[in-house]
KEKEKE-959661 format. One record per residue: z, x, y of N, C-alpha, C in turn. Coordinates in steps of 0.05 Angstrom, whole numbers. Each point is the difference from the previous one (the first is absolute). Example, Ala and Ser with C-alpha at 12.3 -4.5 7.8 and 13.67 -1.06 7.14 Angstrom:
REM residues 2
((156 264 -114) (0 -18 24) (0 18 24))
((-14 -7 21) (1 16 24) (14 -15 22))
REM end
This chain:
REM residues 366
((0 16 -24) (0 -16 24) (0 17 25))
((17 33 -5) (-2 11 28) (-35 9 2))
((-7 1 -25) (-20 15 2) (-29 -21 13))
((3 -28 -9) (-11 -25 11) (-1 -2 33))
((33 8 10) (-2 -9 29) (-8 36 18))
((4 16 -15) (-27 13 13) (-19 5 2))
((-18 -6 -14) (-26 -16 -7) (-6 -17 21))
((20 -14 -2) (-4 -29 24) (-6 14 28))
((27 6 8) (3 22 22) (-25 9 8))
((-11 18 -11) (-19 21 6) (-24 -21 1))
((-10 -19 -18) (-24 -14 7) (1 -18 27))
((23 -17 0) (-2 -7 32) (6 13 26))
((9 32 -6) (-10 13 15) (-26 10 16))
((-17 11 -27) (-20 -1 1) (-22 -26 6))
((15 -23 -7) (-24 -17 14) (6 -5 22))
((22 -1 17) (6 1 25) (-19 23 17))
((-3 22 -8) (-20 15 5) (-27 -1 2))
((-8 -11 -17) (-25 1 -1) (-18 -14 9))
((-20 14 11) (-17 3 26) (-22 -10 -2))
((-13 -9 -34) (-22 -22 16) (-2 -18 -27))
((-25 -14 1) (10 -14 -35) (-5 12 -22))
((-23 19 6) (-4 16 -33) (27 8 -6))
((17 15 13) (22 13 4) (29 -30 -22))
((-3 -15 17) (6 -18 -4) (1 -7 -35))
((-27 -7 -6) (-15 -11 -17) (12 14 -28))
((5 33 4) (3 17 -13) (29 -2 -9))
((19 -3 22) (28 4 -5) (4 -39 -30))
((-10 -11 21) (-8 -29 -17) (-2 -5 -33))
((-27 26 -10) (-10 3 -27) (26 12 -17))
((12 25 13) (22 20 0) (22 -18 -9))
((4 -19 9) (30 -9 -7) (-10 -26 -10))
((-17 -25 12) (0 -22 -21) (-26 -13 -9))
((-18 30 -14) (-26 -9 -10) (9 1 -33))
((-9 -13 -16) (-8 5 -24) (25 28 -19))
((-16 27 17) (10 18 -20) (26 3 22))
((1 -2 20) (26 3 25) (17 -2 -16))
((30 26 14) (20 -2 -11) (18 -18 2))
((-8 -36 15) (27 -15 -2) (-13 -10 -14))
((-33 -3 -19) (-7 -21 -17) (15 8 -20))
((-3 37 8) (10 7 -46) (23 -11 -6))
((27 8 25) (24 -14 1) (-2 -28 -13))
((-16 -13 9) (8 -27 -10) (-4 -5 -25))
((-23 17 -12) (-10 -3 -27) (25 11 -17))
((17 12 10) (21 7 -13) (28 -17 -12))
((-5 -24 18) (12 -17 -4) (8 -13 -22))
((-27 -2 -15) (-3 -7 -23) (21 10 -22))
((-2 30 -3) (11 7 -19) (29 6 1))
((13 -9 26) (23 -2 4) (18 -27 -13))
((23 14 -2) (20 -26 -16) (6 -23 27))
((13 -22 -10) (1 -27 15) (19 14 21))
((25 17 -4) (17 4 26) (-18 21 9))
((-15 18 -7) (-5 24 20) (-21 -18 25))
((-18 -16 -22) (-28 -19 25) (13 -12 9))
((32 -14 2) (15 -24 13) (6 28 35))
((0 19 -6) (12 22 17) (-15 3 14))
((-27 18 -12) (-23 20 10) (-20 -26 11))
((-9 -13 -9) (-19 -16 10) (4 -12 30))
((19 -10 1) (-7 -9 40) (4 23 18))
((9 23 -12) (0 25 12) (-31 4 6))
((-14 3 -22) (-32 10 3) (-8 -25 16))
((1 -21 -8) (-15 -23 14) (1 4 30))
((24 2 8) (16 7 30) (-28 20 15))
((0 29 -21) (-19 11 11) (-19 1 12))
((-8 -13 -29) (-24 -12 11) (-11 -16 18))
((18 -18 1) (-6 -22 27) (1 17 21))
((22 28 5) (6 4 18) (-25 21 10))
((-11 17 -13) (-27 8 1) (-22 -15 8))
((-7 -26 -13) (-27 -19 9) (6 -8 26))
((26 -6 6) (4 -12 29) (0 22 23))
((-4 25 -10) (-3 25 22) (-21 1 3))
((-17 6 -18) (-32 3 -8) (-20 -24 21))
((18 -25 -4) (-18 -20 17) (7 4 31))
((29 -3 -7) (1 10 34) (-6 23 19))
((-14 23 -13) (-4 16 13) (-34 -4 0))
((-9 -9 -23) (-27 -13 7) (1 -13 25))
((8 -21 4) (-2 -19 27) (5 21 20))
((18 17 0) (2 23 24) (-26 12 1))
((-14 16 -19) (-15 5 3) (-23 -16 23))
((-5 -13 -22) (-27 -27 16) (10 4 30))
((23 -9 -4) (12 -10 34) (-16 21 13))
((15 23 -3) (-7 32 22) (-31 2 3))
((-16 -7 -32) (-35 9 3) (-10 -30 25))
((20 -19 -3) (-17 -30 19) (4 13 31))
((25 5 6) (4 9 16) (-9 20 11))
((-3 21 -4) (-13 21 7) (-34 -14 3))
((-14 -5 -14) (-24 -13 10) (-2 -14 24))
((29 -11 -2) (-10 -20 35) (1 12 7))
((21 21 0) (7 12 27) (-27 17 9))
((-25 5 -22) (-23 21 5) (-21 -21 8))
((-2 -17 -5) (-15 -14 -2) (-4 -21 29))
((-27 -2 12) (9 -19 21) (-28 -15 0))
((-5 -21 5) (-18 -21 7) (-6 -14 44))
((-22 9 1) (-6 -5 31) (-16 -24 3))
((21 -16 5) (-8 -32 3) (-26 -3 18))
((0 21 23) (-20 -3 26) (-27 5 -14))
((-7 9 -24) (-27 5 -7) (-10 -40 -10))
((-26 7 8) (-13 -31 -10) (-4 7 -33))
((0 -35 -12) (3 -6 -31) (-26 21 -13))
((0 10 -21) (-23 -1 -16) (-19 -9 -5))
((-17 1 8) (-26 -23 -11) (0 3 -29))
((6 -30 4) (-5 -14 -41) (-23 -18 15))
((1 -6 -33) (-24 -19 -5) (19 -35 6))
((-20 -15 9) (14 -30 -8) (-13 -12 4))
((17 -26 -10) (-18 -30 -4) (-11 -11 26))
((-17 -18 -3) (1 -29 21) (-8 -14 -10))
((8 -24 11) (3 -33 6) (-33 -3 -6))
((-10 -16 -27) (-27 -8 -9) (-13 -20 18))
((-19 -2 10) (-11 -11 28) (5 -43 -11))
((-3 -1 -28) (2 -19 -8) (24 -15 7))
((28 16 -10) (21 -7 6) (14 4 32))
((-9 13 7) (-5 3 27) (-6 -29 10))
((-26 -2 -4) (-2 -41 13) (15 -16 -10))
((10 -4 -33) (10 -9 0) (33 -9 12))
((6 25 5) (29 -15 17) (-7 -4 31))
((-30 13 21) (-3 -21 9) (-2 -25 9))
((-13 -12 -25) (-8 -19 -13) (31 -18 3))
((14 4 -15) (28 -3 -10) (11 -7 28))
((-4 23 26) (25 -4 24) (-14 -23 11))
((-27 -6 6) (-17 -15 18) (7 -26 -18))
((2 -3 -16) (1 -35 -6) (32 0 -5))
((17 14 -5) (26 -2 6) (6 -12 29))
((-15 9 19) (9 -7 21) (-18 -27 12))
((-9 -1 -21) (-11 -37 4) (10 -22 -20))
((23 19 -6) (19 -23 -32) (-12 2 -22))
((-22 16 -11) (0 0 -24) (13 13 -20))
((7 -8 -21) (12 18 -20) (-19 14 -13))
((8 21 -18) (-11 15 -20) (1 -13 -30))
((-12 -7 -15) (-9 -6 -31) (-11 15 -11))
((5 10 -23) (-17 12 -30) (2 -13 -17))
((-18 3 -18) (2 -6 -18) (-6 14 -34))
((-10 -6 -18) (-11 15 -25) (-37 8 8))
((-3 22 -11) (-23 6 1) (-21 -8 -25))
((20 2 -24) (-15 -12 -32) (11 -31 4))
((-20 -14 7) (0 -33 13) (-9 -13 -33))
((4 -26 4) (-15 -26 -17) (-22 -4 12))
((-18 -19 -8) (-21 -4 16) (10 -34 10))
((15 -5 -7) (11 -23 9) (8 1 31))
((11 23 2) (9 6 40) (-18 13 2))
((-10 14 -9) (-27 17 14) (-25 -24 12))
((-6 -7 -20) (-26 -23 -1) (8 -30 8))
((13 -12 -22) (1 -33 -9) (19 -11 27))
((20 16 8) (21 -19 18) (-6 6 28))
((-25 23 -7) (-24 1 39) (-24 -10 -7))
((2 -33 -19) (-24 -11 0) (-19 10 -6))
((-7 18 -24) (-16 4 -13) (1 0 -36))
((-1 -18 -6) (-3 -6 -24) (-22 15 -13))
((5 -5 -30) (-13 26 -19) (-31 -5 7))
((-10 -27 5) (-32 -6 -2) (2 4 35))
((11 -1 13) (0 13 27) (-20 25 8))
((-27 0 16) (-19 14 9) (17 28 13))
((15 -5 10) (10 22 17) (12 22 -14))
((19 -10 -25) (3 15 -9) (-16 30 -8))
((-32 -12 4) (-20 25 -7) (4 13 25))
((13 -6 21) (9 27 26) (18 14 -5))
((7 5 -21) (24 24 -8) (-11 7 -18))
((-9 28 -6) (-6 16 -19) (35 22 -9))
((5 -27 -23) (40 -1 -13) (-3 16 -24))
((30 23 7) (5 16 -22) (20 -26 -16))
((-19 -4 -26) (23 -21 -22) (0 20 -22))
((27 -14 -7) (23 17 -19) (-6 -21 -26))
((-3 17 -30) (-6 -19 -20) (26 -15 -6))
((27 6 17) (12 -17 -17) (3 -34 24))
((22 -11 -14) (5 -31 15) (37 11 3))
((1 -26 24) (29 3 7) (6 -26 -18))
((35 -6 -2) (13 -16 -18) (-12 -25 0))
((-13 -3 21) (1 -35 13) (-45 -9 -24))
((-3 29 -5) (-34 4 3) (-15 3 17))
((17 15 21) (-23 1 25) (-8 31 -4))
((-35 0 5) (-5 31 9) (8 22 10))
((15 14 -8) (-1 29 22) (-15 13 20))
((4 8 16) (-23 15 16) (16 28 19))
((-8 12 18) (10 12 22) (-15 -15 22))
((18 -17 12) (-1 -10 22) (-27 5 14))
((-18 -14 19) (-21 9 17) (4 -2 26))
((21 -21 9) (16 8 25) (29 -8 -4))
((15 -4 25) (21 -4 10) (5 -31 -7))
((-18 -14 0) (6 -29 -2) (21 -18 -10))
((-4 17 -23) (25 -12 -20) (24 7 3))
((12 6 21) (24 17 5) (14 -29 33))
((-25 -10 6) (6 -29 20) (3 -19 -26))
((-8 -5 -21) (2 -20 -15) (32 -2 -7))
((-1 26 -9) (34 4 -11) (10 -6 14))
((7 6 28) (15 -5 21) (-3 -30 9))
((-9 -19 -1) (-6 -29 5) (15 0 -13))
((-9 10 -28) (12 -27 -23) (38 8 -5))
((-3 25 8) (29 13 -9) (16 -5 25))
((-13 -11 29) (25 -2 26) (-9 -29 8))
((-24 -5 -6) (-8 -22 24) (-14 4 20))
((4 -16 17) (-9 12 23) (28 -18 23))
((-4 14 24) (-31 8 14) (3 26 -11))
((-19 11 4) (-6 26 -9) (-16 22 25))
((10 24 2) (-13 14 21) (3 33 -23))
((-27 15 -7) (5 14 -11) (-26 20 -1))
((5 25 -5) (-24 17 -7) (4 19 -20))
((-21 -6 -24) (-4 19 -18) (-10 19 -4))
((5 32 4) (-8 23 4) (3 8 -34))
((-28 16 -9) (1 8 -28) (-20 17 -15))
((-1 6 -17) (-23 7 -17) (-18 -22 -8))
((-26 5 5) (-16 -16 -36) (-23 13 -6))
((-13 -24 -22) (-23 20 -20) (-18 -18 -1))
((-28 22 5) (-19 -20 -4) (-24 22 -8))
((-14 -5 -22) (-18 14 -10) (-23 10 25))
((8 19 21) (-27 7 11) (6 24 18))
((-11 15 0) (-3 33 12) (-30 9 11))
((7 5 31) (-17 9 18) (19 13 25))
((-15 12 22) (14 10 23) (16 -32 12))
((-2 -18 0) (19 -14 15) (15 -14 -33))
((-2 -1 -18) (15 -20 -23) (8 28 -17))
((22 -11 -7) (10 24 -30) (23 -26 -18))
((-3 7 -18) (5 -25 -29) (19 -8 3))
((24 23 12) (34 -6 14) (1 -3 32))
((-3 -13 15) (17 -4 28) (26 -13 15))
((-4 1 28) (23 -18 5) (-14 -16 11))
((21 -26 4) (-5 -25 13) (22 -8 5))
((3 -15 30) (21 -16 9) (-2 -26 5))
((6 -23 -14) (-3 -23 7) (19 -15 25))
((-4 -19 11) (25 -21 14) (0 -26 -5))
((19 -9 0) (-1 -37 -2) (20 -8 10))
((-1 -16 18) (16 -16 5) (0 -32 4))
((23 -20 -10) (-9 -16 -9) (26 -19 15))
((-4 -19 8) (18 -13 18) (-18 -38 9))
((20 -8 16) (-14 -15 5) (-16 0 26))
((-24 -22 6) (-19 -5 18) (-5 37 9))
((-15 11 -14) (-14 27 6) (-27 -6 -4))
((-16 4 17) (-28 8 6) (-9 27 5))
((-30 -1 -5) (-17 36 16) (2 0 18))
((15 -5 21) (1 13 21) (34 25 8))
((8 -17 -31) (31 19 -4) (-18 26 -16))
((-12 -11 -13) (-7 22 -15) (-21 27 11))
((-19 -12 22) (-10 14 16) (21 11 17))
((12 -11 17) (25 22 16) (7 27 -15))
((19 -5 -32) (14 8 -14) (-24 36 -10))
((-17 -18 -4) (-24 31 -3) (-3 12 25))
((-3 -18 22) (-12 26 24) (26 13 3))
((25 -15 5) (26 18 7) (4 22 -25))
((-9 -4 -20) (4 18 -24) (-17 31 3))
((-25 -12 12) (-29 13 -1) (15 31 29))
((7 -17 23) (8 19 21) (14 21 1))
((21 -19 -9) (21 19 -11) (-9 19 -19))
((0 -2 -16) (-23 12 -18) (-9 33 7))
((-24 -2 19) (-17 10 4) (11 7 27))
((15 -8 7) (16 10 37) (-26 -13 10))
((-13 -20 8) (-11 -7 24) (-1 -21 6))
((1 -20 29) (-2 -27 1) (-28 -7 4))
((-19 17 -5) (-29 -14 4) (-12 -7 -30))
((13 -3 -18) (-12 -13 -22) (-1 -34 3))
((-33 -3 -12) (-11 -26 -1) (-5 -1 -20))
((8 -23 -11) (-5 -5 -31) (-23 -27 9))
((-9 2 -24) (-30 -28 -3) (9 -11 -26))
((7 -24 -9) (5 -10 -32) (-29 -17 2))
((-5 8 -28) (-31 -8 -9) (9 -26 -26))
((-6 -22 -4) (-4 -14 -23) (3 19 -25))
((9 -1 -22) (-6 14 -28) (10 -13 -24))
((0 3 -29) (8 -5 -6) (26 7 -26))
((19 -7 -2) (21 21 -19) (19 -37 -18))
((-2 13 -24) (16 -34 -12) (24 1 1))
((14 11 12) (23 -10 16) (15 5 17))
((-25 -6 16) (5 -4 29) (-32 -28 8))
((14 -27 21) (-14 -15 11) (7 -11 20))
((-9 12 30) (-27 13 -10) (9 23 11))
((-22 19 -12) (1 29 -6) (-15 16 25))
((-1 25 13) (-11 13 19) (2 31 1))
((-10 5 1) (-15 33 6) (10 16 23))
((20 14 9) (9 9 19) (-24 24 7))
((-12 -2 21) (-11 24 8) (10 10 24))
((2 30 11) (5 12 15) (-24 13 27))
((10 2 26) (-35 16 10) (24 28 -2))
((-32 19 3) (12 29 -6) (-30 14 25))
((7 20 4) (-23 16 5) (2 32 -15))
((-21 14 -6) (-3 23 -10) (5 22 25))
((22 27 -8) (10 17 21) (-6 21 -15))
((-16 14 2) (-1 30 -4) (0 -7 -40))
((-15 -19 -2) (-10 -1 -27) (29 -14 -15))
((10 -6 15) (27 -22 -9) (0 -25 5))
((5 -14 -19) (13 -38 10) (21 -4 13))
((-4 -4 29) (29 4 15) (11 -41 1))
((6 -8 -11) (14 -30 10) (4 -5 33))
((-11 -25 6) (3 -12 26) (-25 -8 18))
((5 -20 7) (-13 -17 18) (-15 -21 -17))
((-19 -8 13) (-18 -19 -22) (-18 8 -4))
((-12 -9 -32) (-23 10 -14) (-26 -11 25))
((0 -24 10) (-24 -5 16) (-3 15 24))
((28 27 10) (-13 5 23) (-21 38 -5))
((-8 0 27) (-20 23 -12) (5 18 -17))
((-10 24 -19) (1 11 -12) (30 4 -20))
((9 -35 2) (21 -2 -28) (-20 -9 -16))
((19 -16 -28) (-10 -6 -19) (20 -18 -15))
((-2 -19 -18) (21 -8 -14) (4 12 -20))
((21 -3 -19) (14 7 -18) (17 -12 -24))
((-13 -8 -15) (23 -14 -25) (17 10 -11))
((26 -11 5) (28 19 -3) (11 -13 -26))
((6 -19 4) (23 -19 -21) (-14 -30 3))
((17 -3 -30) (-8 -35 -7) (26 -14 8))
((6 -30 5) (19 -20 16) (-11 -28 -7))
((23 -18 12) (-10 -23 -11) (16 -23 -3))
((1 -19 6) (23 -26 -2) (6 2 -38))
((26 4 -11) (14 -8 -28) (-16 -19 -12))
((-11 -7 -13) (-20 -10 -13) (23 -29 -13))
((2 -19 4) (20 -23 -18) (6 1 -19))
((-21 11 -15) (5 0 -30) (19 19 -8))
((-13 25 13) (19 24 5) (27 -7 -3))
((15 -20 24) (27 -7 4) (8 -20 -14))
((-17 -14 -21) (6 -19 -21) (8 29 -26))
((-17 10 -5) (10 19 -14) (26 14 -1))
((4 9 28) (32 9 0) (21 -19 4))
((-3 -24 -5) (18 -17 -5) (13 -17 30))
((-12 0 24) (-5 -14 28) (-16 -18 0))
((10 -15 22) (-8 -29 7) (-24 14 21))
((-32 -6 -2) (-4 14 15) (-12 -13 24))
((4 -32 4) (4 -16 17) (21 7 23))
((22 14 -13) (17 9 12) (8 20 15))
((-18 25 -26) (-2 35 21) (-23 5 -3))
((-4 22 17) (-31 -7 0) (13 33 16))
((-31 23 -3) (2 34 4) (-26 6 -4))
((2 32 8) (-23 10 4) (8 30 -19))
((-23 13 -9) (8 21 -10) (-29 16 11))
((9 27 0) (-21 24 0) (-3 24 -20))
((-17 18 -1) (-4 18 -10) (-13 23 9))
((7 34 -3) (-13 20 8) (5 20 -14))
((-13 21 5) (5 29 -20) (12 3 16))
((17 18 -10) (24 13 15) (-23 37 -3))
((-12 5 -19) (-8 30 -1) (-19 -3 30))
((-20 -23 5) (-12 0 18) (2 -6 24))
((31 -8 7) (3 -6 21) (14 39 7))
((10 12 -19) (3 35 10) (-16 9 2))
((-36 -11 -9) (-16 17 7) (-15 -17 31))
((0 -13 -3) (-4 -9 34) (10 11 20))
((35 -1 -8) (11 21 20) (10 20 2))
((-9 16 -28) (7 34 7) (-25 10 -5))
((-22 -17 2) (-29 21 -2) (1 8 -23))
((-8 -19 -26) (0 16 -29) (-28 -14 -9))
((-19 13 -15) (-30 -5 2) (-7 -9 -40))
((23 6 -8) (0 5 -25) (17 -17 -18))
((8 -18 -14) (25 -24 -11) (5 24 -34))
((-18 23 -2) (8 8 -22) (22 13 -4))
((-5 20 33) (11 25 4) (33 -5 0))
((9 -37 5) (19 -3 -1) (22 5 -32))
((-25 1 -22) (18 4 -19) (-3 34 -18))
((-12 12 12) (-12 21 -11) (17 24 3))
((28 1 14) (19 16 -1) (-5 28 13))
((-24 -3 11) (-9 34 2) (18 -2 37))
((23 37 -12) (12 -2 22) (-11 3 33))
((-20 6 -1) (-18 9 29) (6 -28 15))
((-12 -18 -15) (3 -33 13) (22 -11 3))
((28 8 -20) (24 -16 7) (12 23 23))
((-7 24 4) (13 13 20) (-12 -11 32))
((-24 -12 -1) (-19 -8 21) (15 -21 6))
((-1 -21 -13) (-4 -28 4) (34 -4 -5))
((17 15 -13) (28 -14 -11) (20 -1 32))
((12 -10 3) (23 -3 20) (31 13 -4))
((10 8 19) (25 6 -14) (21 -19 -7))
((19 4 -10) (20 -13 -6) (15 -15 20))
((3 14 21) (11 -8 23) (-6 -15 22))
((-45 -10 -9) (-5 -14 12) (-3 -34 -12))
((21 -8 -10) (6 -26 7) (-9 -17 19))
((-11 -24 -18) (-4 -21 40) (21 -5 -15))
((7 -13 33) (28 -16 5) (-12 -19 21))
((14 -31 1) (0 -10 26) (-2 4 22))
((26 22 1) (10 -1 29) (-20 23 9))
((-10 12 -13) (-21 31 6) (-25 -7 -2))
((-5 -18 -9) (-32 -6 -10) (-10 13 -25))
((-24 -7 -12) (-4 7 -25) (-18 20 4))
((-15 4 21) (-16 26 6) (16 37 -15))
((-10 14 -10) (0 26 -10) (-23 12 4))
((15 28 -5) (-24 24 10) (-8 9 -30))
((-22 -3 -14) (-11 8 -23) (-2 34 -2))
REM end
């Protein structure tokens, strides 16, 4: 035992000493690795009688604890002195400007869309989504187009081989439409709302690609006429586009559900090989423009969602949302929007920070 507690002695001497971790590491192996002299100790245990291990054993144990608990604590000393000493060498000069990294921006798409979002917020509309893998029951049948329905051949529809529970078709959606149906039938009305979204429609060229956006509106209340609904576009259209010289022209057309239905056109004139929006298409060197489809709620329409439609009566519209960012950030191309190549999202993307807001206007610097 005397010979145990000098042993002891001398190793937590030595680790009190010692000066870095190898150092450390070594005294460590030395006294409680494997072949270390407090492991052999213990292995000795064994062949001792019941009073000598009732004796010798918490003696060694003692040791040992009393060794591991030096070993760590002079580790942490260690660390401490190497952390320390670094700050103290070490210094950082806040006055230099950041690093140039690389980073994101704001996709010109989603960009309009919360446009989109502040400008009819601040005319009371709410926001709606809905599913993009639709029935053809809200897609088609409850916007008055039944299966032997002609119009239906105006959607070139991705359909899915299977059926939903009820046996209705699958599809991916071809617009927003079905996302006002849900909302009728799921709140009622009156109803004041706009659907901003994806859809699919089998066709690819510089202005169509098979995925876009679209934002629908409807609102549905009582005694509403086109002349709410004409207001509701031009104040949409200005704001919009920042100018008060937009003239809209509604043309006759026709869409099955909407009666009756109309053609929003815009005048524009060409600026340095651009479509600039404003004034009217009849005065000199403008031109018109077909922007979006609109249109009184069709009755049947509001029999479908479960309204008296003697009772409410609305108007709904429609537009690309990709083409209303290329009208107004000058984009010549509807492909380039999905083609990821970074040259164009560093061109055309926005930053993060440019938000519309109300109170600031929705204008940003691209």
């Amino acid at each position: 035992m005397d010979d145990l507690q000098t042993r002891k002695d001398d190793a937590l001497e030595a680790i009190a000493a010692a000066a870095n971790p190898d150092a450390l590491e070594a005294l460590r192996v030395e006294a409680l690795g494997k072949q270390g002299w407090v492991s052999q100790l213990l292995k000795t245990l064994g062949k001792m009688t019941p009073e000598e291990r009732t004796e010798k054993a918490p003696v060694i144990q003692q040791a040992r604890a009393e060794i591991a608990d030096a070993i760590a604590a002079r580790k942490q000393a260690i660390d401490d002195a190497e952390l320390n000493e670094r700050l103290a060498t070490e210094t950082l000069d806040l006055s230099l400007p950041a690093p140039e990294t690389p980073r994101g921006t704001v996709h010109p798409v989603s960009q309009v869309m919360d446009e989109l979002a502040e400008i009819f917020a601040d005319l009371g509309f709410a926001v709606k989504t809905g599913p993009e893998v639709e029935d053809d029951w809200h897609n088609f049948t409850a916007l008055n187009m039944p299966e032997s329905h002609p119009a239906r051949a105006m959607h070139d529809t991705f359909y899915f081989p299977d059926h939903d529970d009820d046996g209705r078709r699958m599809l991916l959606r071809t617009h927003t439409s079905p996302v006002q149906i849900r909302t009728m039938v799921n709140e009622g009305a009156p109803v004041r709302i706009i659907a901003p979204g994806r859809v699919y429609r089998s066709d690819s060229d510089a202005t169509h690609t098979p995925m876009f956006h679209q934002v629908e509106g409807l609102v549905i209340d009582r005694d509403i006429h086109l002349g709410h609904l004409k207001w509701t576009l031009e104040t949409f259209l200005k704001a919009f586009f920042e100018r008060d010289d937009i003239v809209l022209r509604l043309r006759p057309s026709y869409f099955p559900f909407t009666e009756p239905s109309v053609e929003v056109d815009v005048g524009f004139e060409v600026v340095k090989g651009r479509r600039v929006l404003g004034g009217s298409g009849d005065a000199p060197g403008h031109a018109w423009m077909e922007l979006l489809g609109s249109g009184m709620v069709n009755r049947r329409v509001i029999e479908f969602a479960g309204l008296e439609p003697d009772e409410w009566q609305g108007f709904a519209f429609g537009v690309g949302v990709d083409r209303l960012a290329m009208l107004k950030y000058g984009m010549d191309d509807l492909r380039a929007f999905f083609d990821g190549d970074i040259r164009w999202l560093q061109h055309y993307g926005f930053s993060p920070f440019d938000q519309p807001t109300l109170s600031a206007g929705v204008g940003a610097s691209a």
